[in-house]
FIRO-112707 format. One record per residue (C-alpha): x, y, z; residue in one letter. Coordinates in steps of 0.1 Angstrom, whole numbers, padded with zeros to 4 digits, always signed. Each point is the difference from the previous one (the first is absolute). Example, Ala and Ser with C-alpha at 12.3 -4.5 7.8 and 13.67 -1.06 7.14 Angstrom:
REM residues 2
+0123-0045+0078A +0014+0034-0007S 
REM end
This chain:
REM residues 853
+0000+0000+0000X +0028+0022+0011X +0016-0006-0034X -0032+0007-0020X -0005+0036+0020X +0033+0008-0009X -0002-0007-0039X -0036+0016+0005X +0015+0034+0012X +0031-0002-0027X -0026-0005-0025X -0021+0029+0018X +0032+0025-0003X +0005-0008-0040X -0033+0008-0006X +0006+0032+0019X +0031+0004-0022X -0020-0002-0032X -0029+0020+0008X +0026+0026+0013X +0013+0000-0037X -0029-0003-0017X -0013+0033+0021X +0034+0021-0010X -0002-0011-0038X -0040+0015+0002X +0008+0032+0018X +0033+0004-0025X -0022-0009-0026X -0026+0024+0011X +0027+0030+0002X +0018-0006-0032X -0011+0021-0027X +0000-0006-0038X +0016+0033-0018X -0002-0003-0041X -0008+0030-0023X -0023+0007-0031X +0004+0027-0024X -0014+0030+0026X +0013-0010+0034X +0021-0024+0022X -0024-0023+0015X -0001-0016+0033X -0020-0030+0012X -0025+0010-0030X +0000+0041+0005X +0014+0025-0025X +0019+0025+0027X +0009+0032-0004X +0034+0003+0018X +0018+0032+0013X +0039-0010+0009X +0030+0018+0011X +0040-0010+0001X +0013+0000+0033X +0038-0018-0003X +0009-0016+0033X +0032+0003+0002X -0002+0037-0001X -0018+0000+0032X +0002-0017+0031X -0021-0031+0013X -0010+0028+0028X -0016+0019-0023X -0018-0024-0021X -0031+0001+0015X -0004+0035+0003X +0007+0004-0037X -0023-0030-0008X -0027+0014+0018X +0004+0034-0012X -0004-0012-0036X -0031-0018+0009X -0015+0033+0019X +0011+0013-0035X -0022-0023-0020X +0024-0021-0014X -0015-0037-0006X +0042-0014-0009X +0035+0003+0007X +0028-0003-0020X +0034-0010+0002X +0030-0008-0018X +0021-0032+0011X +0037+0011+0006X +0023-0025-0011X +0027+0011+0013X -0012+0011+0036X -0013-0037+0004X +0031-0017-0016X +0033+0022+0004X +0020-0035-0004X -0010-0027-0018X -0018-0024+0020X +0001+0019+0029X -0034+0023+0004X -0019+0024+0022X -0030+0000+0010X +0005+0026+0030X -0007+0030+0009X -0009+0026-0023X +0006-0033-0024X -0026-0021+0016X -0029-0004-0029X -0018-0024+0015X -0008+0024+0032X -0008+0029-0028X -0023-0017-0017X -0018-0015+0030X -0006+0033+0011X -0016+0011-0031X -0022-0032+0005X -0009+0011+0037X -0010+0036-0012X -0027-0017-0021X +0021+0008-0028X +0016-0022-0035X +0031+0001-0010X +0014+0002-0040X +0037-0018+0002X +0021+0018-0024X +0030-0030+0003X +0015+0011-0033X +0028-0010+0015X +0015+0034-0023X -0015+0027+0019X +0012+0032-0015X -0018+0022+0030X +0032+0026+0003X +0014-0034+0016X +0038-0005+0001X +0009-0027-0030X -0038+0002-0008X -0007-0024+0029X +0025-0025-0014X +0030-0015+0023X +0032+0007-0012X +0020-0033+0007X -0032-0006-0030X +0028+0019-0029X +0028-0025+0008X -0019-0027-0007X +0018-0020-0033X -0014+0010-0030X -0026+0018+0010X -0022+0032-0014X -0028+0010+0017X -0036+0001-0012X +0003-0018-0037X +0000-0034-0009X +0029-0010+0024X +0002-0034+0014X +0022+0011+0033X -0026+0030+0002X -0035-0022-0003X +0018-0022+0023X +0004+0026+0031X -0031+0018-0009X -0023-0032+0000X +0021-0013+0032X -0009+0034+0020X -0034+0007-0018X -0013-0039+0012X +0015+0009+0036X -0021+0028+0005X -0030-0019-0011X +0010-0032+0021X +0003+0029+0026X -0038+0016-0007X -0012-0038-0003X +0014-0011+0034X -0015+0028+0020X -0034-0009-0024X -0003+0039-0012X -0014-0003-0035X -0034+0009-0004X -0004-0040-0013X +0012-0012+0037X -0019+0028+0023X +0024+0027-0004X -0001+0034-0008X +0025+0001-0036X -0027+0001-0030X +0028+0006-0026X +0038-0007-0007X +0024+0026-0026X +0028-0024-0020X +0031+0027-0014X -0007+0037-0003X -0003+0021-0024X +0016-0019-0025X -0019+0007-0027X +0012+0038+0000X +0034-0019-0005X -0001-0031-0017X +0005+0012-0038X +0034+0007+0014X +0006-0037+0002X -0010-0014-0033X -0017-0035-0002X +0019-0012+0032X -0024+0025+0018X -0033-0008-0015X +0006-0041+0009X +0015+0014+0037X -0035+0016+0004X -0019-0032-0011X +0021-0019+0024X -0011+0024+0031X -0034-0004-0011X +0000-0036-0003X +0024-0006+0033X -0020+0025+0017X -0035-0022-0008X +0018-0034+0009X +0005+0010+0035X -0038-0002+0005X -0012+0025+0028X -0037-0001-0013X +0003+0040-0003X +0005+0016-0031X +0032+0014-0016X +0006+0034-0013X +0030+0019-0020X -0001+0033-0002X +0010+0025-0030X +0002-0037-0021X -0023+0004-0030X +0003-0033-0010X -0004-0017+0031X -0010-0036-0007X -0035-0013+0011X -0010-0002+0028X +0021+0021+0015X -0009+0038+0002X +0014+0027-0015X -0006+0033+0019X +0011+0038+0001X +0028+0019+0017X -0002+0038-0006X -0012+0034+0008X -0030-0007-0017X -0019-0034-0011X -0030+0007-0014X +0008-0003-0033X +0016-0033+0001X -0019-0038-0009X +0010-0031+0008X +0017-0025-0024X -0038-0019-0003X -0036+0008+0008X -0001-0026+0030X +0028+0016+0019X -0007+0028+0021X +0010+0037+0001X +0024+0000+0030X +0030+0031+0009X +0026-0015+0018X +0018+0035+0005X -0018+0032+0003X +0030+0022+0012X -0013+0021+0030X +0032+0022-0004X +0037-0006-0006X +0028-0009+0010X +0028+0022+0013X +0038-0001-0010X +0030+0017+0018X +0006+0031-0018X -0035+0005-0015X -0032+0020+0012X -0029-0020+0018X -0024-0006-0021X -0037-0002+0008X -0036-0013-0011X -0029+0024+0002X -0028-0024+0014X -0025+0025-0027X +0017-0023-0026X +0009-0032+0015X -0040-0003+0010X -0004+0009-0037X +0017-0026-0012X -0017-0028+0017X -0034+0012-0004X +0008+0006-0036X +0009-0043+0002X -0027-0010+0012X -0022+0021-0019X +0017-0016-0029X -0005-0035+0016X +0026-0011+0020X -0009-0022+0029X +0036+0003+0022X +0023+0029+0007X +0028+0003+0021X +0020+0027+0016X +0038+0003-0004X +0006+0006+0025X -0025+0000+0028X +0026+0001+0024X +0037+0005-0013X +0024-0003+0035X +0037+0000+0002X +0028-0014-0016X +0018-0013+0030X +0035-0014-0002X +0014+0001-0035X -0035-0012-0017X -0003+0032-0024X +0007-0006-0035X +0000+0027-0031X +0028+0003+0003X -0001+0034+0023X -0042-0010+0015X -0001+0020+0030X +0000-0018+0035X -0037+0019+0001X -0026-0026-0022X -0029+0027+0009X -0012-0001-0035X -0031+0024+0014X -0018-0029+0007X -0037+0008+0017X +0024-0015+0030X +0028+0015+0008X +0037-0012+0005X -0006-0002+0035X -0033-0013-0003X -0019+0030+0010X -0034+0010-0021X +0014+0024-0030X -0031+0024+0003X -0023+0006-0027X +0013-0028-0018X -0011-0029+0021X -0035+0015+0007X -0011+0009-0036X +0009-0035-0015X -0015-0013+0030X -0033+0017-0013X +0004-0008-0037X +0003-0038+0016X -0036+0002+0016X -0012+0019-0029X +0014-0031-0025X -0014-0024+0021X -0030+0016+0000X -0004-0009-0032X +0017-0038+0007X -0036-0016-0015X -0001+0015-0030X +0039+0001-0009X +0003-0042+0001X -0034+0002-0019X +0011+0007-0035X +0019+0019-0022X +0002+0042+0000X -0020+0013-0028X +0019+0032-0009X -0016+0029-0020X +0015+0037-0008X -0015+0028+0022X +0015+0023-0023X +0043+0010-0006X +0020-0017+0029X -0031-0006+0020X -0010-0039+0003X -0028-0017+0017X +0004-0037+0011X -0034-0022+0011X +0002-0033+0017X -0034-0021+0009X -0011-0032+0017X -0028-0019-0012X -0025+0010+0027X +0007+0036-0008X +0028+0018+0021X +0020+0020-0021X +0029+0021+0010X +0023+0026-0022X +0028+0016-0002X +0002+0035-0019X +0034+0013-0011X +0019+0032-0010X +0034-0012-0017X +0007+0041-0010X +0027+0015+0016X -0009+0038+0000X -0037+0001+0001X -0031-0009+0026X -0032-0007-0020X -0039-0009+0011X -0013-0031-0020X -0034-0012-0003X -0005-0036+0009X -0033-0017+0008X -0017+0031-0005X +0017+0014+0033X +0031+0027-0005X +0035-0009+0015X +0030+0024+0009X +0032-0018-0011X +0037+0019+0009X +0027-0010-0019X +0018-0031-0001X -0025-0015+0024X -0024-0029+0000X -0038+0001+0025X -0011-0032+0008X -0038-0007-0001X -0008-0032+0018X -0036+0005-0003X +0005+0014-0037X -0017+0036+0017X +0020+0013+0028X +0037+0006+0000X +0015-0023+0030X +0038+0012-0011X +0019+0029-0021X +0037-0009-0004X +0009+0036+0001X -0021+0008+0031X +0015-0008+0033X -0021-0008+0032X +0027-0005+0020X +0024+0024+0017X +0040+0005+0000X +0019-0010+0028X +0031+0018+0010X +0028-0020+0010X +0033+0010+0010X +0031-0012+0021X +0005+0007+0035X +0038+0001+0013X +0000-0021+0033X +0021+0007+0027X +0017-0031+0009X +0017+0003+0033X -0027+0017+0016X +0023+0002+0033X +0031+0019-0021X +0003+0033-0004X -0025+0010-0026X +0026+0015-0020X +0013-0033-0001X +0000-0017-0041X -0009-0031-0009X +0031-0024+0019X +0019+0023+0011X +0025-0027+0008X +0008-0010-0032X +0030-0027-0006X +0017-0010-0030X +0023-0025-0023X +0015+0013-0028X -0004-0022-0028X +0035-0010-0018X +0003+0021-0034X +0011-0026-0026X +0014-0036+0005X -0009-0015+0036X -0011-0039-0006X +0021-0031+0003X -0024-0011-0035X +0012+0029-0025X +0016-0013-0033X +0011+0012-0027X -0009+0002-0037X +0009+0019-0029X -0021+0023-0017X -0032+0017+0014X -0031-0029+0014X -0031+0010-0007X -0018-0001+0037X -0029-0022+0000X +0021-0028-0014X +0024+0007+0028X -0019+0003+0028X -0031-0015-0002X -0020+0026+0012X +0015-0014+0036X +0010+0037+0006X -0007+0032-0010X +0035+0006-0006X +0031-0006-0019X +0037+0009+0006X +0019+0008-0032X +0034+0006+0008X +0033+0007-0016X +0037+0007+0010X +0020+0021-0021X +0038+0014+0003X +0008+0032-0011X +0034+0014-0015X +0009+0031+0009X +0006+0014-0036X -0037-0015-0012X -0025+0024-0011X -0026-0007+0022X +0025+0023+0027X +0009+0030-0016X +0001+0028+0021X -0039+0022+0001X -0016-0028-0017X -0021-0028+0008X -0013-0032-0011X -0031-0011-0014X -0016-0033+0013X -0022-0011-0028X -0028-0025+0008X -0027-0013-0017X -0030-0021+0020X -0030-0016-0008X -0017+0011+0029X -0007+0007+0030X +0021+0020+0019X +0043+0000-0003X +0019+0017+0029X +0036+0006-0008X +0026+0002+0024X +0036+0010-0005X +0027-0015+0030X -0029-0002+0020X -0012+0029-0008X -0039+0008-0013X +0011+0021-0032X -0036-0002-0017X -0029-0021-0004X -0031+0000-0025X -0034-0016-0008X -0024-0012-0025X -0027-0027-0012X +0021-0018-0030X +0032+0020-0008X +0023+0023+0021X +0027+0015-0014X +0023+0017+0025X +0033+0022-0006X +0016+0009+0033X +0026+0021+0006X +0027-0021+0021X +0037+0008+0015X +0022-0030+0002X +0037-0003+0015X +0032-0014-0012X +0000-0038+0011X -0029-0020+0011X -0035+0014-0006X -0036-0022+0008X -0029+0008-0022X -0032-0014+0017X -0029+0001-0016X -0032-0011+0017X -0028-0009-0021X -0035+0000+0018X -0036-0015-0015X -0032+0015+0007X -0024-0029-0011X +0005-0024-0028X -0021+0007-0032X -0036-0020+0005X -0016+0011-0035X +0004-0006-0038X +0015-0029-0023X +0026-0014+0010X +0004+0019+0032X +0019-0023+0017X +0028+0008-0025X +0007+0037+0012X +0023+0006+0019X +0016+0020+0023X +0036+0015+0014X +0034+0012-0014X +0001-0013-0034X +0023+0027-0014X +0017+0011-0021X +0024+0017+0032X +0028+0023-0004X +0025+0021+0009X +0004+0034-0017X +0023+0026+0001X -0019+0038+0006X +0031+0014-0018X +0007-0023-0025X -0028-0017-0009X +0019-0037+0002X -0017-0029+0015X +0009-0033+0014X -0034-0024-0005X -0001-0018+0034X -0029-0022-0009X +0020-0028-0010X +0025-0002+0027X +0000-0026+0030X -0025+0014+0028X -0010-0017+0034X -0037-0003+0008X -0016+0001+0031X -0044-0012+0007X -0015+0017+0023X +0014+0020+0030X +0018-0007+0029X -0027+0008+0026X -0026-0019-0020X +0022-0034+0007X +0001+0010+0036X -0035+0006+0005X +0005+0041+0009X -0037+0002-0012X -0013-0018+0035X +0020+0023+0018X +0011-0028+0024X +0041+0003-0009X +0022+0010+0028X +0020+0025-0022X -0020+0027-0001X +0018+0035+0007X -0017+0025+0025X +0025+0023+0006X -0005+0037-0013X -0001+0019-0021X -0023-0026-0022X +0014+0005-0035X -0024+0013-0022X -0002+0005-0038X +0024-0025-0010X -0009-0029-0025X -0005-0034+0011X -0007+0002+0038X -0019-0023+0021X -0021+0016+0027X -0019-0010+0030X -0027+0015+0025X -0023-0011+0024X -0035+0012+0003X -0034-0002+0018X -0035-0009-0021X -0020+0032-0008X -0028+0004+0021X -0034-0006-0012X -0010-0029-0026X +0003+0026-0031X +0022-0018-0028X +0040+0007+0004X +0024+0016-0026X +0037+0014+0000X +0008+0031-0014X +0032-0006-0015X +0007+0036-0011X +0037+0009+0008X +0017-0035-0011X +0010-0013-0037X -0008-0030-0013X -0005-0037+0021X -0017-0029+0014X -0012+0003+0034X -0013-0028+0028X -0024+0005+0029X +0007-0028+0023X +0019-0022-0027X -0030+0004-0021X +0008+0021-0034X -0023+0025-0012X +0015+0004-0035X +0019+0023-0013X +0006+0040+0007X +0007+0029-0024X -0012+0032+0012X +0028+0018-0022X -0009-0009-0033X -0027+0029-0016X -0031-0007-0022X +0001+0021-0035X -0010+0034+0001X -0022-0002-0031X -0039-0016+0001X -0017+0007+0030X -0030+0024-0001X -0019+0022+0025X -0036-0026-0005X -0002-0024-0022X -0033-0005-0021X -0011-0035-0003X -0021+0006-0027X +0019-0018-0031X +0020-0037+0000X +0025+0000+0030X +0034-0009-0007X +0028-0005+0022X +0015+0031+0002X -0031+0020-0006X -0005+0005+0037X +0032+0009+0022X +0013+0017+0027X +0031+0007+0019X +0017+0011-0027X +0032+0014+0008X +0007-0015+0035X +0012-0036+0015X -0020-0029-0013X -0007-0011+0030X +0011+0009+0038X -0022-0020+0023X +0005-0037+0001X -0027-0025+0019X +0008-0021+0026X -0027-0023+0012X -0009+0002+0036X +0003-0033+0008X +0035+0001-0006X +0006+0025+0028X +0000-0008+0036X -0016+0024+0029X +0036+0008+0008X +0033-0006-0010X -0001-0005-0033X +0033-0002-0028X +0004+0022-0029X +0031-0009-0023X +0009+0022-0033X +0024-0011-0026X +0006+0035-0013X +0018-0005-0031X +0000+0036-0017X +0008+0024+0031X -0024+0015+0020X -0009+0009+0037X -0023-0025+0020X -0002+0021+0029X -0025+0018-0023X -0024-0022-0008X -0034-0004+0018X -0029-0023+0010X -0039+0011-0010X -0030-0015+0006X -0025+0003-0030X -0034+0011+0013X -0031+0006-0017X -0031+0022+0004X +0004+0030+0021X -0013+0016-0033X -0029-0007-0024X -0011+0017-0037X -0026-0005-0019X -0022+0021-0027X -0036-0014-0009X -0020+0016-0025X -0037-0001-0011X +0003-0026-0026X +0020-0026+0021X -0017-0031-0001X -0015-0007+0037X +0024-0018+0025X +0002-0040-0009X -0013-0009+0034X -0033+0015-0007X -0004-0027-0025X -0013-0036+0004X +0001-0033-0018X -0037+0003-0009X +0010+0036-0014X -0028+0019+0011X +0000+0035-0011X -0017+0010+0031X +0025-0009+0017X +0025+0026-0016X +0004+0037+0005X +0014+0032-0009X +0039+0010+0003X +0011-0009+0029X +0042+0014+0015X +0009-0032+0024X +0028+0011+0025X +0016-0029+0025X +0029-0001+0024X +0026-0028-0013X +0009-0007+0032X -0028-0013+0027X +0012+0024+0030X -0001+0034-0025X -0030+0023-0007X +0000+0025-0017X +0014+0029+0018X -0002+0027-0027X -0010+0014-0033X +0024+0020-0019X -0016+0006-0031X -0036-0001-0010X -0015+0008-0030X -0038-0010-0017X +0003+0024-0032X +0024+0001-0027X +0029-0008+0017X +0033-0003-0015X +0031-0019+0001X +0015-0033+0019X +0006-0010+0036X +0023+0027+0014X -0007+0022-0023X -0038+0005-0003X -0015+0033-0002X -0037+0015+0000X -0001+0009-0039X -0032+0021-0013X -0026-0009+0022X +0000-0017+0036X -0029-0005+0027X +0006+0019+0031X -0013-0026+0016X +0025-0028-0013X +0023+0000+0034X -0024+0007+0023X -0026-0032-0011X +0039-0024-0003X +0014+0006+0034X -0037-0005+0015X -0002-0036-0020X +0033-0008+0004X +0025+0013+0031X +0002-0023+0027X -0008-0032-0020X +0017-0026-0014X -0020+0000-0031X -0026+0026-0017X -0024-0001-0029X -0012+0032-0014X -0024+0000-0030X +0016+0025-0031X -0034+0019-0007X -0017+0039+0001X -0023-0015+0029X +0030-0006+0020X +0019+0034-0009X -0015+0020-0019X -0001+0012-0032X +0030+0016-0006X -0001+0007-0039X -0030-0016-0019X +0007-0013-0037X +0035-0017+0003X +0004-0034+0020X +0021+0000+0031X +0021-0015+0025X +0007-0007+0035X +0035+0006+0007X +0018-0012+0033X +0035+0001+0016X -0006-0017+0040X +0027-0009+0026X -0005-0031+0023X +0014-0002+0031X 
REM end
């Protein structure tokens, strides 16, 4: 009996077992979607969807800040997020990866899941994305006989090896859509298409290959390429671009999809920041899904930081802002992020009728353009367009008149009443500006950032126990492997007394020649010039040498490998010559390109570790030498009070890298100026954008303030190490807090569409109003505290600079300060029966500059 019980309760525990399983398969079942597309939409588990997405890269944030950028883009409207898979963050050696950190995908895409949110997986693996190398490894160029991206046996090799590692990776964790998870689309290669003719027939069968490798790795989600016209079925071919309205898929049963709808641009070192104005990015998208597209993304939607050495170009700024609706530091850029969050509601608003059917597009007359969309029971929705650049115009449609600015598009979910006008703005600026913090708040006040500063000088030329020596010039890349920034090229050379190069009131003329991206020159240890530029620098220095042995050190630094074009991979970078001596009075010259010359990778303090700050050789005594080239510096320093996101001001130093507690948050060039030419008071957004249509900063340093994240600061006792390469004074540099809010904008007129909120998914006009000027506190503990400018009349100008034109209601402050001072957030219909009527006949505005405090 005792046996039988026993067999009784194993038996009892199996069948546990199974219906355990058999539960878990259900539920995964149950939770699994299908995701397939037709010719208007993706669809998933049977639905068309109309899907809003942005680009967040993770690596150029921190796993910190993840969910507050997530949920931000959600709060937004967005419906996606989505990212590029970088190859060489995850894989720096071969067969050794990382999935840590800032690196850790997995977590990322989680995340996205937990906000409610999918995910578009962009695993290329090329990137591109201002990304050093493009997002490819390095050690990936010394592999034998390889060239990248064409029909390359050692290339398909890697890139199927890393490409089915990621999937194994999103298949483990069960993150497709197909297994419960959140990614309803993959991206094989990048871009290609805008480079493949450069590759011949090698290039077309490379592409076929991705497609087909791409497909055999079977995550149940579809594929897409992007900017690849000839995409083979089924995978999709979409849009990149300022504008995708105009463009059709390569068949009718593939959808309209824009993969890259560039919310700004990127900056450089030694160029103007360019911007976006939201006017025309809202433009655009309305404009595509007027002209049926079904899925747009922002590119950015938040850009971050190039930490470390991640920046590619070369010469991409350590700043990957791109005026993204979130900022660098992941703060709300303010109007941006609130008017595309209304032209979000407004375009799903009109969700039913968009997956119903096709547009049907008639002329309203020159540049003006009506687009209909209806369901079979009868709910229509339209979008009205102006594509003129100079003129506003009033159009008839449905027997109702509309008022259309230029360069805008209303959106008409109910085919009546305007939900959205791209160039009319509900939502108000927010000032932001930096804060310097005061970091030893027990020191004397007077007291700079560190004011115990210590130091290792950093050995000018040949230092390592692994130099050799080669003749002629190396081009850099091949010699260092991108291990370093830097590369010693140095030379001994005697000198007779009788030689040329000596005679008395003349000196030489060091002749160099680089391929980028910056060449310091020094003489006997001596800095005796130095120079800069993207893909050629061409240097003649002025140099005094002495009879016997002289040392010509040239030091050859990289600012981001190339990540775009064909056959990027092949450009290169450093000293490749021709170098020379030349006599100033003679003219004779000695070509020293070809002689024997010792190289050294990297620096000294690299090999040591001087970036953790831990070494035991660092120098306090004074004075601290300042304005010398190729110093290593050290401070210590408390956090910055608050929770406001940190930045250093580097003004006052050169050119370097620099670590907060061992971390590195890229690299530093205050000194380096944008061009002087190209930036303009205001910019109009009516007209195509560009990307140097819209810039400012012209004229001064690139950029000055570099992020560092919080969590890579400690309440006290923090480490802050410069490798100052150039010259420059660290005692002068600065920590700021960025903080938002203490100052709102905003200027409503008449014709503005009503505020989003005041519309619902049944779209009931009587639910909608006039004109209404919306006002809210950013930050929970603010209200408004006062109103600086206030204006219902024919106000002119921007924020900062408004003023009370022709005609203005006395009443205007008076009836603002009432609805609005000492509250976080105020509504004030724009209207005569609020103020007045201040001048009959023209249509007005309510103009408002408030403080919050």
């Amino acid at each position: 009996m005792m046996v039988f019980a026993a067999k009784m309760v194993r038996e009892g525990k199996k069948i546990q077992i199974v219906s355990l399983l058999v539960l878990v398969m259900v539920v995964a079942a149950a939770t699994a979607a299908s995701v397939t597309y037709d010719h208007r939409a993706l669809v998933i588990n049977g639905k068309r969807k109309i899907l809003i997405s942005g680009s967040i890269h993770y690596p150029r944030s921190t796993p910190e800040m993840w969910p507050d950028l997530i949920q931000k883009s959600k709060d937004g409207g967005l419906d996606v997020i989505e990212t590029y898979v970088f190859w060489n963050g995850h894989e720096p050696e071969k067969n050794k990866y990382n999935f840590e950190g800032r690196y850790d995908l997995v977590k990322f895409v989680k995340l996205a899941a937990k906000a409610g949110l999918y995910v578009h997986l962009r695993i290329g693996p090329y990137a591109c994305a201002e990304w050093n190398y493009g997002g490819f490894p390095v050690w990936l160029h010394f592999v034998p006989g390889i060239k990248f991206r064409t029909d390359n046996e050692p290339f398909k090799t890697e890139m199927q090896r890393f490409t089915a590692k990621i999937v194994d990776l999103m298949k483990q964790e069960k993150l497709y859509a197909s297994q419960g998870g959140p990614i309803i689309l993959s991206q094989i290669e990048n871009e290609y298409g805008n480079v493949d003719s450069s590759y011949g027939a090698a290039g077309k069968s490379y592409m076929k290959w991705s497609a087909s490798m791409a497909l055999s790795l079977d995550t149940g989600v579809p594929w897409n390429m992007c900017q690849q016209g000839d995409a083979p079925d089924p995978i999709i071919n979409t849009c990149n671009g300022f504008y995708c309205d105009q463009f059709t898929p390569n068949s009718n049963n593939k959808p309209k999809m824009w993969t890259e709808n560039w919310s700004g641009w990127f900056l450089g070192f030694g160029e103007p920041s360019p911007y976006r104005p939201v006017e025309d990015l809202a433009f655009a998208v309305a404009r595509f899904f007027q002209r049926g597209g079904t899925f747009q993304n922002y590119y950015m939607y938040h850009g971050g930081t190039n930490f470390e050495r991640t920046s590619g170009g070369p010469l991409i700024s350590t700043s990957y802002d791109y005026d993204a609706p979130i900022d660098e530091y992941g703060l709300l850029r303010q109007p941006k992020w609130g008017h595309l969050r209304d032209l979000h509601k407004a375009i799903k608003l009109c969700e039913d009728a968009l997956i119903a059917s096709d547009p049907k597009i008639s002329s309203l007359g020159s540049n003006l353009e009506a687009a209909v969309y209806k369901t079979s029971s009868g709910s229509c929705a339209a979008f009205l367009a102006n594509i003129g650049t100079k003129s506003d115009a009033t159009v008839t449609f449905n027997g109702k008149s509309y008022h259309l600015p230029a360069w805008s598009v209303s959106i008409l979910p109910d085919c009546k009443n305007v939900a959205f006008n791209t160039a009319k703005i509900n939502s108000a600026t927010e000032s932001t500006a930096f804060a310097r913090q005061s970091l030893k708040p027990d020191a004397d006040p007077s007291a700079e950032l560190g004011s115990q500063w210590s130091y290792i000088k950093e050995p000018i030329g040949i230092s390592k126990a692994d130099a050799f020596v080669k003749p002629g010039l190396l081009e850099q890349i091949n010699t260092t492997a991108d291990k370093s920034d830097y590369l010693w090229y140095s030379l001994r050379m005697d000198i007779k007394g009788d030689e040329t190069f000596l005679d008395e009131g003349s000196k030489a003329v060091l002749h160099i020649q680089s391929i980028g991206q910056v060449v310091y020159a020094f003489i006997n240890g001596k800095l005796a010039g130095s120079g800069n530029g993207r893909n050629k620098i061409s240097l003649d220095i002025p140099i005094n040498l002495v009879t016997g042995k002289n040392t010509i050190d040239l030091l050859s630094v990289t600012v981001g490998l190339a990540n775009y074009g064909a056959f990027f991979d092949t450009m290169g970078a450093g000293i490749t010559g021709p170098v020379s001596l030349k006599s100033a009075k003679t003219g004779s010259s000695i070509d020293l390109s070809s002689q024997q010359w010792t190289y050294q990778v990297g620096l000294k303090g690299e090999d040591t570790g001087l970036g953790s700050g831990d070494s035991s050789e660092w120098i306090s005594n004074s004075p601290l030498p300042t304005s010398q080239p190729l110093i290593w510096y050290k401070t210590t320093f408390d956090a910055p009070s608050g929770s406001d996101p940190v930045a250093i001001d580097f003004t006052g130093t050169g050119k370097g890298i620099a670590w907060v507690n061992g971390q590195s948050i890229g690299r530093y060039w205050p000194t380096i100026i944008a061009r002087n030419d190209g930036c303009v008071g205001s910019c109009d957004y009516r007209g195509s954008y560009r990307d140097n249509k819209c810039l400012k900063n012209c004229g001064k340093p690139s950029q000055t303030l570099y992020h560092v994240p919080r969590s890579w600061i400690k309440p006290s006792g923090n480490t802050l190490v410069l490798l100052e390469e150039m010259g420059g004074d660290p005692t002068k540099i600065s920590f700021a807090t960025k903080q938002t809010g203490s100052n709102l904008c905003l200027k409503v007129s008449q014709s503005h569409p009503a505020p989003m909120d005041t519309w619902t998914s049944d779209s009931k006009f009587s639910n909608r109003t006039s004109s209404v000027l919306s006002l809210k506190c950013p930050v929970s503990t603010q209200v408004i505290s006062s109103i600086g400018f206030a204006s219902f009349g024919t106000s002119t100008g921007t924020c900062g600079s408004f003023s009370h034109g022709r005609c203005s209601s006395s009443r205007s402050l008076s009836v603002v300060q009432k609805a609005c001072v000492g509250s976080r957030s105020c509504k004030i219909e724009v209207s005569t029966r609020v103020f007045g009527e201040p001048c009959r006949g023209v249509v007005k505005s309510l103009a408002v500059e408030a403080s919050c405090s």
